[in-house]
N, C-alpha and C positions, 0 to 999 in steps of 0.2 A: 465742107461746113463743120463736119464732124473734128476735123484739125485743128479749123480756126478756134472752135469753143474752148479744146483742148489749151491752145497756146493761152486765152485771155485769163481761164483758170491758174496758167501758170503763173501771170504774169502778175494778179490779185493777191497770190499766194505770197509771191516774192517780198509784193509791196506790204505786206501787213508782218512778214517775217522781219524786213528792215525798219518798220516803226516799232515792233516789240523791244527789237534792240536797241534803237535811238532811247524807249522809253526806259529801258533799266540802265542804260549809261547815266543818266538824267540821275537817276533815283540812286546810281553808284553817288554820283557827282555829291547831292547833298547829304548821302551817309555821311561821307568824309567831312564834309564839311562840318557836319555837328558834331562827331567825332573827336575833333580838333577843339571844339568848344568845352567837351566833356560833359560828362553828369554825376552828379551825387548820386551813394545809393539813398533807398528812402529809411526815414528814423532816423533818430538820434541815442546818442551814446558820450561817456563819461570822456576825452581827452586829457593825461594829464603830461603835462612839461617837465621833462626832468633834465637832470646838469648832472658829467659825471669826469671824475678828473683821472680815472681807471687807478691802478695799482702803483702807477708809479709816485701820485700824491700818497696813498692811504697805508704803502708799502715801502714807501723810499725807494731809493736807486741811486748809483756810482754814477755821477756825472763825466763827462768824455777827458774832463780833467784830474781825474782820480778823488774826486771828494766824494764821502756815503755822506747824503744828503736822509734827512729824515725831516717830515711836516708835522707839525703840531697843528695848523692852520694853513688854509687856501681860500681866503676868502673874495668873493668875487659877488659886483653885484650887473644884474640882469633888468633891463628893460625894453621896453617894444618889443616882446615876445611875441610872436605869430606863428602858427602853423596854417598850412596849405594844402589841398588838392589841384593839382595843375594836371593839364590835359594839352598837348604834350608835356613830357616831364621838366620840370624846369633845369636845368644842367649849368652848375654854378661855373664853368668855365665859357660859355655862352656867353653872359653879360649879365646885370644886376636887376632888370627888368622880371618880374615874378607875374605872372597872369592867371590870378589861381581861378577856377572853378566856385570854390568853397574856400571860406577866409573866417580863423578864429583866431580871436586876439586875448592874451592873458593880460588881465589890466595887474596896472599898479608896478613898483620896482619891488625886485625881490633880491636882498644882500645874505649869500648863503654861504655853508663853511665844507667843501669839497672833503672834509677829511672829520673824523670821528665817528659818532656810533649812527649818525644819520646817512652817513654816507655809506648804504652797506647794500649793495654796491654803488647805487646812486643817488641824491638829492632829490626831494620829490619839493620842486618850485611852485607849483599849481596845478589847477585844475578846471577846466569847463565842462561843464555837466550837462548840456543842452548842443556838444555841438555835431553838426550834420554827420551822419554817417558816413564813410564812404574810405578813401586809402589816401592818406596827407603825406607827401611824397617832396615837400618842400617846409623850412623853418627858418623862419629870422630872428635877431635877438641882437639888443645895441650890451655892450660892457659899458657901464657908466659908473660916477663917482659914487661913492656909498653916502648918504647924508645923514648919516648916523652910527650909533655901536664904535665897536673900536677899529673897522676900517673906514670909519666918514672922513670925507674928503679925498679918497682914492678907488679908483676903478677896481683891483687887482692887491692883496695883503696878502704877501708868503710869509709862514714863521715856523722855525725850526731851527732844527741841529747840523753842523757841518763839520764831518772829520774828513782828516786826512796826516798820515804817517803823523801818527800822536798829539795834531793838535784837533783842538776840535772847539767851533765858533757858535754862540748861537747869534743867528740873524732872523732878523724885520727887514722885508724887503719892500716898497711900499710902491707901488704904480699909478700915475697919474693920468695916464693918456689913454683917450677912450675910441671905442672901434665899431664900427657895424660889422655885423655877418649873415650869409645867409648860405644855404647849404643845399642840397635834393636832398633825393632819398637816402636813410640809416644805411650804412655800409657797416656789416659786420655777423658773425655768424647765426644773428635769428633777423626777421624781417621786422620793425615796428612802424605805428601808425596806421595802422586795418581796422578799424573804427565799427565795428556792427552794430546794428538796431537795441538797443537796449546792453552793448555792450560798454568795455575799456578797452581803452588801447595807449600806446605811450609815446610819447617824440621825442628824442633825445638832444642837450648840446653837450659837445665831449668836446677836454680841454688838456692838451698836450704836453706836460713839462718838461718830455723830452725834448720837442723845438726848444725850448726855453736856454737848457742845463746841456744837451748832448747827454750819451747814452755809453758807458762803456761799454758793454756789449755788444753793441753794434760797428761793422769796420769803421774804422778813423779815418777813413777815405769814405767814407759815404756822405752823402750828401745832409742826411741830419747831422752829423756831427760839425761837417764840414761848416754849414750855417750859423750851429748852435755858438751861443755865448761863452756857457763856460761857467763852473762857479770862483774861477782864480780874478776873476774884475771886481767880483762881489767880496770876496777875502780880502782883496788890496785895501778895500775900505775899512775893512777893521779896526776899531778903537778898543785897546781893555778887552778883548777876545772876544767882541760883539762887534755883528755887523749891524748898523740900524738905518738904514738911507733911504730916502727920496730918489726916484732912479733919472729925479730931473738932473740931481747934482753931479749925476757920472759925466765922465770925457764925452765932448762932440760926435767921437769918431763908434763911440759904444754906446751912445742913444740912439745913432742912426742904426747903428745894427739891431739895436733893443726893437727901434718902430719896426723894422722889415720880419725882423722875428714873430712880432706880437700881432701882425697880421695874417699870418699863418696859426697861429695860436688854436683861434678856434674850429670846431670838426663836428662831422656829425657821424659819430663813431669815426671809422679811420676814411669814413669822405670829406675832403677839402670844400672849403667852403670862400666864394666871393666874400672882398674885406673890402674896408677903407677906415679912416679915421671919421666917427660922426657927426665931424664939422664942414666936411667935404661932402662933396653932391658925386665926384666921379670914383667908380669902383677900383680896386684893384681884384687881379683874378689869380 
């Protein structure tokens, strides 16, 4: 008798050990799942958007073709700006799809000049003062025409100096074709977009002239140079030791190169970012 009671204890025991576990698998089950959904911290705090074209607009640089390129202007204008929290991170090699958690949108177009005393070191485009707290680890932003000032009617206005072995051009480069982007998280040596209760925090879009121009510094067999344009397409147009064009009017063969360039353009810091032209619905990666 004394056995049997023994075994029935055992057997009670068993059965209440294996529904414990059934019941934290469960309770694993939907951690994950909200997990996946994400959450805000709580509070809000100041987000501001800023645009930065780093050193090589604000500083010049030797293009892969041997011209010292120097800017007097980089004007570029921004619209459908958003910043995001996503839960998993969004990963612009993925696909164009953004599922954020928390969603802040900076209204209005903003047409800004990447280069002088506001650019030091970056553009400060806007601001939301009310938005959710918490780590915005995704940003989109379309390049659109400017419909005003002196770059209206073009997405993209470069202006400056171009030497090379004693001559030396100045050009107006003027851009017409416009892009969506969207990017994760800041890659670069501080973290931004950590947003606390009462605090600021910043999102950046960063904008590469290297792709654009090529880099000497960099090998001639690397892959940026290797893609880059060149500023010797932009010299050939020279009239009177000014370059001043429309880059609709270059050769077939160097606007297709321009579009595949200018899709790479934009970054968020030195993270690549999903593109397309924003007349198109499907992305490029």
């Amino acid at each position: 008798m004394m056995k049997k009671a023994t075994w029935l204890v055992c057997v009670l025991t068993a059965v209440l050990i294996v529904a414990a576990i059934a019941a934290a698998g469960c309770g694993s089950s939907d951690s994950a799942e909200d997990s996946d959904k994400g959450t805000a911290a709580s509070g809000t705090g100041t987000l501001v958007f800023t645009a930065n074209g780093e050193e090589f607009a604000r500083e010049g640089f030797t293009s892969r073709d041997g011209w010292n390129l120097s800017f007097q202007h980089f004007y570029i204008t921004l619209a459908d700006v958003a910043a995001y929290q996503t839960d998993p991170p969004y990963d612009s090699e993925e696909g164009w799809e953004i599922d954020p958690v928390e969603e802040v949108n900076l209204s209005g177009t903003h047409t800004i000049d990447l280069v002088g005393a506001e650019a030091n070191p970056v553009v400060e485009v806007g601001e939301v003062t009310d938005a959710p707290a918490g780590t915005y680890n995704a940003i989109s932003w379309d390049v659109v025409k400017a419909g005003s000032g002196e770059p209206a009617g073009y997405a993209i206005v470069l202006a400056g100096t171009a030497e090379k072995e004693g001559q030396t051009l100045n050009f107006t480069i003027k851009f017409p074709a416009e892009y969506a982007f969207q990017g994760g998280e800041y890659v670069g040596d501080e973290r931004k977009g950590i947003l606390e209760d009462g605090g600021t925090a910043d999102v950046e879009m960063t904008f590469h002239l290297d792709h654009l121009f090529g880099d000497i510094e960099t090998e001639a067999g690397d892959a940026l140079n290797v893609d880059a344009l060149g500023f010797d397409p932009f010299a050939a147009l020279a009239v009177n030791g000014v370059v001043d064009i429309d880059t609709a009017a270059m050769t077939p063969e160097n606007i297709e190169k321009l579009n595949t360039i200018l899709l790479g353009f934009g970054h968020v810091g030195e993270g690549h970012c999903a593109s397309k032209p924003v007349e198109q619905e499907s992305g490029n990666e």
